[in-house]
N, C-alpha and C positions, 0 to 999 in steps of 0.2 A: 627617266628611270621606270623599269615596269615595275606593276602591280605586288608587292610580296605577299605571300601567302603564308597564314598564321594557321599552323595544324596546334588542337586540341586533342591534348591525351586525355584519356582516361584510367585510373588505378580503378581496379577491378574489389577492393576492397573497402571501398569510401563513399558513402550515402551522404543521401542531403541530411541536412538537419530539419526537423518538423518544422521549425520556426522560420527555418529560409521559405520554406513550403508557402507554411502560414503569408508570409510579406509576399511572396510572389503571389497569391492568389488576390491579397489585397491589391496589388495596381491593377490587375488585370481589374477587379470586377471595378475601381476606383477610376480608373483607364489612364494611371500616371503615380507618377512615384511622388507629386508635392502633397497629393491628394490623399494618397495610399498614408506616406508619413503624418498627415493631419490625422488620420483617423486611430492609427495604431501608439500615434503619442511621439514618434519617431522625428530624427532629420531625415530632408530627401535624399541627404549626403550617405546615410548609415543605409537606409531603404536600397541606395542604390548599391553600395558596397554589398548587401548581403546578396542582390542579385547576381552580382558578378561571381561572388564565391560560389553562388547555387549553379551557374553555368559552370565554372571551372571545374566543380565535380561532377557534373556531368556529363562533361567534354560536350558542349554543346550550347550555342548561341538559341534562347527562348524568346528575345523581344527583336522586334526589329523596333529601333527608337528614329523617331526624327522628332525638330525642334517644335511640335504641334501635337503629337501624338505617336501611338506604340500600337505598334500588332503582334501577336503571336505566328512565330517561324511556325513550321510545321511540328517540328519538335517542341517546341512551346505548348501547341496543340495535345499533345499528348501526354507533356511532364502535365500539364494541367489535369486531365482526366485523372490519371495517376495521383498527386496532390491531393484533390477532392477524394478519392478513395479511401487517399495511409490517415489522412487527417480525422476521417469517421471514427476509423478503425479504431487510431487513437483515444478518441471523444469515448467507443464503444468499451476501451477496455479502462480507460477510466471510469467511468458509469459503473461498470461490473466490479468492479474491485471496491468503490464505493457501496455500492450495496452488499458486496458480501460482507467486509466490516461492519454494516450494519444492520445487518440481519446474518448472525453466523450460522451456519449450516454444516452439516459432515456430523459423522461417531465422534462422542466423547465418551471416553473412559476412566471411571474415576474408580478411587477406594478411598477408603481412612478406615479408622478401628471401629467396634462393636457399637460402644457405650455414643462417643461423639459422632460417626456417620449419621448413627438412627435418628441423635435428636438433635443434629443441630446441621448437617449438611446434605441429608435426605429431604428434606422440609427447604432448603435453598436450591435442590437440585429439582422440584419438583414447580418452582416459580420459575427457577430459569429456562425449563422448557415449555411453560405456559408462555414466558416472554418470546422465547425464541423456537417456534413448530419445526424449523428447518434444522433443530439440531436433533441427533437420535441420541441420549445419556444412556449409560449403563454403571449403576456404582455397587462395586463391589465392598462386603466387611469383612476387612482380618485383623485380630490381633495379633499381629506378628510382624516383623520387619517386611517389606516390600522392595523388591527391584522392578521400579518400576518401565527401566527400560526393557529387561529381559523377559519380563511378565505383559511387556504389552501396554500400560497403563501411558495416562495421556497425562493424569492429576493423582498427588496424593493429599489430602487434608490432613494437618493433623495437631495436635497441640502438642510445644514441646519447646526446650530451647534452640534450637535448630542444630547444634552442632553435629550432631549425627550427618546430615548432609552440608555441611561447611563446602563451600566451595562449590557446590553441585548445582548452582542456579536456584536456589531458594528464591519465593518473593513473597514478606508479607503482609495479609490481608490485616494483622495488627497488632499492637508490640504496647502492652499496658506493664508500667516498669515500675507503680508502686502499689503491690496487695498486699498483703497482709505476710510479714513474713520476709517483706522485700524480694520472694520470689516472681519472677518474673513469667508473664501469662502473652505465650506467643501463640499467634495459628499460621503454620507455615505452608505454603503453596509450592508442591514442586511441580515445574512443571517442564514440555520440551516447546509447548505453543505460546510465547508469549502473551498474542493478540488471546485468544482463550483464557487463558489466567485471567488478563485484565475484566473480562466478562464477567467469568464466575465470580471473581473479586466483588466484583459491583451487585451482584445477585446475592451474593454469599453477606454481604453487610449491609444488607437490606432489610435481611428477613432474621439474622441473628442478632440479636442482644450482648454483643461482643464483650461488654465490660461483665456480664455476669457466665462467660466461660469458665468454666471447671481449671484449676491448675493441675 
């Protein structure tokens, strides 16, 4: 019986997955898949399976295997160069998204009212950018209702029961439910940047003395 010949498609829409990447890069530098699966914790059984998927999506045979040892096809050669590049790239834009969390940066735009911005969120707006250089603050003071998406604003501080913004993404910074009077003593954070709230949050109850807020 001759020889049959096994063509490999490829769908035009279907990448490897980082982690097949990952295992393929391991045998290779391992120079085998028992060795490869030793080190990344795996079976050689799963090691090899993910090989085979990593080939089938990319229509293309990457190891030549025999019962002693593996080399890289030509194409092998190449998914490899490729591999080492997306996998940096990866590593780079985890790194950076890591640091920006933790060190935020970009405009923040704040207000609250007259009386409460000057003396109790002026004074935590002024640690938060000693904390953080890479943010540029701007807090503006009104007495008066605020829209803050139409007007631009990032944050509004302010004390109050929140109902006013029911349902609008309120988050807050702290909810003392017995004063004097059984009225209840909120500071409500609205905001559209989650990760930001969370910041000033931790800056904002730092530097105020939260249980002696004004009602």
């Amino acid at each position: 019986m001759p020889p049959r010949l096994f063509l490999m498609t490829h769908k035009k829409d279907t990448v490897p997955l980082p982690e097949d990447l990952r295992v393929f890069l391991t045998v290779i530098r391992k120079a085998g898949f028992a060795a490869a699966a030793d080190e990344l914790g795996l079976s050689p059984a799963y090691v090899s399976k993910r090989i085979q998927i990593l080939e089938t999506t990319l229509a293309t045979r990457l190891l030549h295997r025999t019962s002693r040892r593996i080399a890289l096809t030509e194409d092998g050669e190449r998914v490899q160069r490729w591999a080492v590049r997306i996998l940096e790239d990866f590593q780079q834009l985890s790194d950076e998204l890591s640091d920006a969390h933790a060190s935020p940066r970009g405009r923040l735009h704040l207000c609250s009212s007259f009386g409460f911005g000057r003396n109790h969120v002026a004074p935590a707006v002024s640690l938060l950018a000693q904390q953080y250089p890479g943010l540029e603050i701007r807090l503006d003071l009104f007495d008066r209702v605020v829209d803050i998406v139409s007007e631009g604003f990032d944050l509004e501080i302010r004390v109050g029961d929140g109902t006013r913004q029911a349902g609008s993404g309120a988050a807050w910074l702290y909810s003392e439910r017995q004063r004097v009077g059984g009225v209840p003593d909120t500071v409500g954070v609205f905001r559209k940047a989650e990760g930001v709230c969370g910041v000033f949050a931790g800056a904002f109850q730092g530097i105020v003395d939260l249980a002696s807020l004004p009602i």
